[in-house]
N, C-alpha and C positions, 0 to 999 in steps of 0.2 A: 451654549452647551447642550439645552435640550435635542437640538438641530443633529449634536453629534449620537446623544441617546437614540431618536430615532432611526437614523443610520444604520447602529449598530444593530439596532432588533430589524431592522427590512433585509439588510444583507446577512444577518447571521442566523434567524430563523427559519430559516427554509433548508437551513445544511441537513447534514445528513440523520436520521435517527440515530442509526449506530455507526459510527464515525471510524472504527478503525478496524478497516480492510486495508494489508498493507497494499494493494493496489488496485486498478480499476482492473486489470487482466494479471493470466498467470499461464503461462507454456509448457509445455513437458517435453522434451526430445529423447526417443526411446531410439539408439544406434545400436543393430542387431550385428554379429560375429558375420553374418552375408552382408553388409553392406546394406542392407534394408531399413531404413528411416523414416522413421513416424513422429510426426509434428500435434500435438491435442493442445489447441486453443479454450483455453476458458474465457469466456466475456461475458459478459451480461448484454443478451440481445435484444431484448426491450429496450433498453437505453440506449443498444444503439439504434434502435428502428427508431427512436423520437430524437436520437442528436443531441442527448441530453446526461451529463453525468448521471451516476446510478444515484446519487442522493439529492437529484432534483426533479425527477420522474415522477408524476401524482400519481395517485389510484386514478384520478379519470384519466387521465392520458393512457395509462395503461387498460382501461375499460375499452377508450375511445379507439386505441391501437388494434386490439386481438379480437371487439366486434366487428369492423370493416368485415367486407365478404368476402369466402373464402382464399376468391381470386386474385383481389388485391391485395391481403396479405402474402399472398402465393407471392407473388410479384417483386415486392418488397423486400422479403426473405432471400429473395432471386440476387435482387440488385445488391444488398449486405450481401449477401456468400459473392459475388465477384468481386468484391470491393476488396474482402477479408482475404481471399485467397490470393488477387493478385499482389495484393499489398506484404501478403506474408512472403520474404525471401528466402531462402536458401540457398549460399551458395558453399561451392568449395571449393579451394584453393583460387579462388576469383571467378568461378563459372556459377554463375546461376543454374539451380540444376530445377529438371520441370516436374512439378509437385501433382500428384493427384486431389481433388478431393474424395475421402471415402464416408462422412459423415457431416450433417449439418442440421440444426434444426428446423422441423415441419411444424407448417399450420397446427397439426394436432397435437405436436409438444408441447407449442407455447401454452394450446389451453388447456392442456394437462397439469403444465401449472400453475396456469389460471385457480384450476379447480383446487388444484390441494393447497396452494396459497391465500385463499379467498379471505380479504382483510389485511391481507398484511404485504408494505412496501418494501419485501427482500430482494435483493440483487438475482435476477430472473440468470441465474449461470451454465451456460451450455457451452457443449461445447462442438469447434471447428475441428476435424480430423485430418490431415496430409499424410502421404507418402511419398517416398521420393528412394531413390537407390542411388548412393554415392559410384560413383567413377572407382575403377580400379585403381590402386596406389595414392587414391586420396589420401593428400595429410593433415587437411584445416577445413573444416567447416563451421561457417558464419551464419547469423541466425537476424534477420530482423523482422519485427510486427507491426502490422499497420501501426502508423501514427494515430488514428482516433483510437487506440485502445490508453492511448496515453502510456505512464509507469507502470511496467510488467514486470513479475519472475519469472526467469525462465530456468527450469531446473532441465539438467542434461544426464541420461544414463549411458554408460557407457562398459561397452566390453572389460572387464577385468579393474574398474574404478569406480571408486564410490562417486553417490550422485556429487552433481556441479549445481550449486542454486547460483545464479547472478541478477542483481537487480539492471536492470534496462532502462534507458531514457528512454522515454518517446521520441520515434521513427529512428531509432539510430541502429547499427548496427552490433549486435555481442562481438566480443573478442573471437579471432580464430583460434577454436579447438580443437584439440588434436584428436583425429580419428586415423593415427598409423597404424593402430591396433587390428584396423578391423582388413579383411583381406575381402573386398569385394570382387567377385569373379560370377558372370554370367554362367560357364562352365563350368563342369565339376570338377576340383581340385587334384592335380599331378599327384605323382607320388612325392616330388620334389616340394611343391607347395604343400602339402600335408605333412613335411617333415618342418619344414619354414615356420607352421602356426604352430607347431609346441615351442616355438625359440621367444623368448617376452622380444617386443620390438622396441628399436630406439626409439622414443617422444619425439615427435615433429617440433623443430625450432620453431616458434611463432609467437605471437602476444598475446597466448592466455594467459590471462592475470594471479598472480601469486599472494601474500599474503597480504603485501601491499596494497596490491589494484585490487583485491577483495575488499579491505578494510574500505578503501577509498568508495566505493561502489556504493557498499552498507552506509558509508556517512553523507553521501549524497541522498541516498533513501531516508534516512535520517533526518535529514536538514528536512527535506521535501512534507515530513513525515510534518514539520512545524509551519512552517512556508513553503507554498502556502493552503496545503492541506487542514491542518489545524487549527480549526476556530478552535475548539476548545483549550486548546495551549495555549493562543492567543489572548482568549478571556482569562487563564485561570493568571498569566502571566502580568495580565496587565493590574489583574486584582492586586497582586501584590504590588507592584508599582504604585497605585493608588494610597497604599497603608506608610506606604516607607518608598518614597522617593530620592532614596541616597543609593548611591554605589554598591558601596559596602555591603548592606545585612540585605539584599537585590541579589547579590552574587551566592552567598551564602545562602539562598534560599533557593536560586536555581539550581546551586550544585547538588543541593540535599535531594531535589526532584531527580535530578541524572541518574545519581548512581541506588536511587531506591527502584527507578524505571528499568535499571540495568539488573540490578539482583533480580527480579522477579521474571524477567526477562530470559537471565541466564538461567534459572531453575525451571522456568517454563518451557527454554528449549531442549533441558536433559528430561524433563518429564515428571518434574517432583512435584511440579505445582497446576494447576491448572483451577479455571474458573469459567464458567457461562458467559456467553457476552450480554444474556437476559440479566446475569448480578452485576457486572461490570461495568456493564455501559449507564446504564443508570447512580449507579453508585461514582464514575466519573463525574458528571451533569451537577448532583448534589456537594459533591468535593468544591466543586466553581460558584455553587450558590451560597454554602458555607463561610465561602474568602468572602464573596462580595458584602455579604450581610453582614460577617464580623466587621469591616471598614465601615457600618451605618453607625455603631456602638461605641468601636474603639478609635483611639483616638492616637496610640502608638504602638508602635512593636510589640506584642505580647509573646513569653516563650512558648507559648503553645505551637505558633504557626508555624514554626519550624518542625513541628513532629503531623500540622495538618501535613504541610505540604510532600513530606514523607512518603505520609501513608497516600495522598493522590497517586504520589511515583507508584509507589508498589501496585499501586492500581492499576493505573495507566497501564505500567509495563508488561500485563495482564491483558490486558485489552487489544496490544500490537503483538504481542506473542500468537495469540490464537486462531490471527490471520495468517502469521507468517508461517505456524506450524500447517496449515492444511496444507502445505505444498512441502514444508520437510526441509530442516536447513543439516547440511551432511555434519558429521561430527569433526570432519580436521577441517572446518570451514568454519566453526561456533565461534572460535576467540576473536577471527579477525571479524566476524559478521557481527559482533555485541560489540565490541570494540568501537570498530566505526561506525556503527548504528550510533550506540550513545555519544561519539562526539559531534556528530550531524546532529541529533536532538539537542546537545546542548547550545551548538553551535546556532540553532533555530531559535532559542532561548534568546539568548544576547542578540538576536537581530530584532525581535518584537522588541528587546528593552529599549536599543537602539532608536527602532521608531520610536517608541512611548516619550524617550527623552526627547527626542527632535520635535514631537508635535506639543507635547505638554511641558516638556522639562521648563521653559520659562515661569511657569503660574507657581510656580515651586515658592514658598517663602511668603506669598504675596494674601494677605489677608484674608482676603474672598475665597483661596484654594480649595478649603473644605466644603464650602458651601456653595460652589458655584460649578466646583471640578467630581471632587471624591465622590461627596453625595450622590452627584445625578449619576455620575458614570456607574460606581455601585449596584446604585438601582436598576439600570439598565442590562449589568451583567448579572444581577440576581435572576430577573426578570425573564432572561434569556436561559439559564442555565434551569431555571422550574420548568422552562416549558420545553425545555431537551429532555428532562427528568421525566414528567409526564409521556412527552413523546414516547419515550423510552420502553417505559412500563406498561403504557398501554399502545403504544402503537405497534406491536408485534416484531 
């Protein structure tokens, strides 16, 4: 069992400081009334010049990266911007259409924020800029992002509609959306076409997603959000499994976490609530140390843990809002977007218990369980959650 304690601290110490950016990337697609379309990649290009998730990139690797000489990193920077560009698609109605780039970061960006980040390991985020002009009588255009950005948002503007946010697998393509609105013409528009654009236009038939394929999207983000993204749901999750290895008050303890992750959630995406991710992320870290050290002590269920576990939610739910809002979830999109979010979280929940049962559920009953099982594991995810906590506070 010790064998699994250190495990746990080698693979789960190095995660991220602050753990909940809903994704590694996030796109914006601005479709102008001419048919003019602009693509703004956000990435964290540090991370990608070293190949390396943002929450596993050191201060020296980033030291080591933006000293190299001018010219190599010139280079570098070169080979990402072809990578990113050719990898980013657009097409419409099935044609690939050919993207400019207008913007990419320089040498002197990165050490610009070298300089105003000095000490602290934040997500180095720049961004890639595209243009492109849709085809005349376009009616669907499809969006896909390199695969090494991994899970993306891609929020969409659009002539006479509120924004489109849609969460993205990696490398795959967004749903075709309808741009029959827009009336692209190289030339300046007839008398006849200028009588046509006051007329609203019929919606292009196609598979952009509705309430449903919304919801569905969000609970895939969701799930992702726990697996397997989330070490820390994973520890706080297993804690409890540790105190109460039954069914039952397991269940009840994950649901209480969902739907306190959802209220905070929902009131953080109308705007009522908000918090720092300087108080939040730390104050998660400490929620995980709290569980595991009550199981050193207690020795059954106590009522309280149902009101810790609560207040994690509401925490939590605090902590994935403030990622999700920097890019703006539209208002007739919220239900089905909190919706499917917290069944994917919950749905994340019941696969960690799932494993927990499968790898431990036999030691259940068996004499030695607390002394050989709960204890060390405990220890291990206290142990882990101080030094997220630390992290936290003092690592910027």
């Amino acid at each position: 069992m010790r064998w699994i304690v250190v495990l746990l601290g080698w693979v789960l110490c190095g995660s991220a400081s602050f753990a909940h950016p809903p994704t590694e990337a996030a796109a914006l697609l601005r479709i102008k009334p001419t048919g003019d379309v602009e693509c703004v990649v956000v990435h964290d290009t540090i991370a990608l010049l070293a190949g390396k998730p943002s929450d596993e990139v050191t201060d020296a690797e980033i030291e080591s990266l933006l000293g190299q000489p001018a010219d190599a990193l010139r280079a570098a920077l070169g080979a990402l911007q072809l990578d990113l560009v050719t990898g980013t698609v657009l097409e419409a109605d099935g044609t690939r259409l050919v993207a400019r780039c207008t913007d990419f970061p320089s040498p002197d960006d990165l050490r610009a924020w070298q300089a105003k980040n000095a000490g602290k390991a934040t997500p180095c985020e720049m961004a890639l800029r595209l243009k492109v002009q849709l085809p005349t009588g376009a009616r669907k255009l499809s969006v896909q992002l390199p695969g090494g950005l991994g899970e993306a948002l891609l929020a969409v503007d659009r002539p006479g509609l509120e924004r489109t946010v849609l969460p993205l697998e990696a490398g795959l393509a967004s749903p075709g959306l309808d741009v029959s609105m827009v009336r692209a013409s190289a030339a300046p528009p007839s008398a006849t076409e200028a009588i046509a654009r006051t007329v609203e236009p019929t919606p292009a038939p196609g598979d952009e997603p509705g309430f449903a394929g919304i919801m569905w999207r969000y609970a895939l983000l969701g799930f992702h959000h726990i697996v397997p993204a989330g070490a820390d749901h994973a520890l706080f999750v297993l804690g409890l499994f540790l105190l109460t290895p039954s069914v039952r008050p397991l269940l009840w303890q994950v649901t209480a976490f969902t739907a306190a992750h959802s209220i905070t959630l929902t009131l953080a995406t109308l705007g009522l609530v908000s918090a720092p991710a300087a108080v939040v992320e730390p104050a998660i870290a400490l929620s995980i140390a709290f569980v595991a050290i009550e199981n050193l002590f207690e020795r059954r269920l106590r009522p309280w843990r149902i009101a810790v576990v609560f207040v994690f939610g509401l925490v939590h739910g605090l902590g994935f809002a403030a990622g999700l809002m920097e890019i703006g979830m539209p208002i007739a999109q919220r239900a089905s977007g909190i919706v499917g979010f917290s069944f994917g979280v919950e749905a994340g929940h019941l696969a960690v218990l799932a494993a927990a049962f499968a790898v431990l559920g036999w030691t259940r009953g068996k004499p030695w369980y607390r002394s050989r099982v709960e204890i060390p594991l405990s220890i291990g995810i206290a142990g882990i959650a101080c030094w997220w906590g630390v992290e936290r506070i003092f690592g910027g």
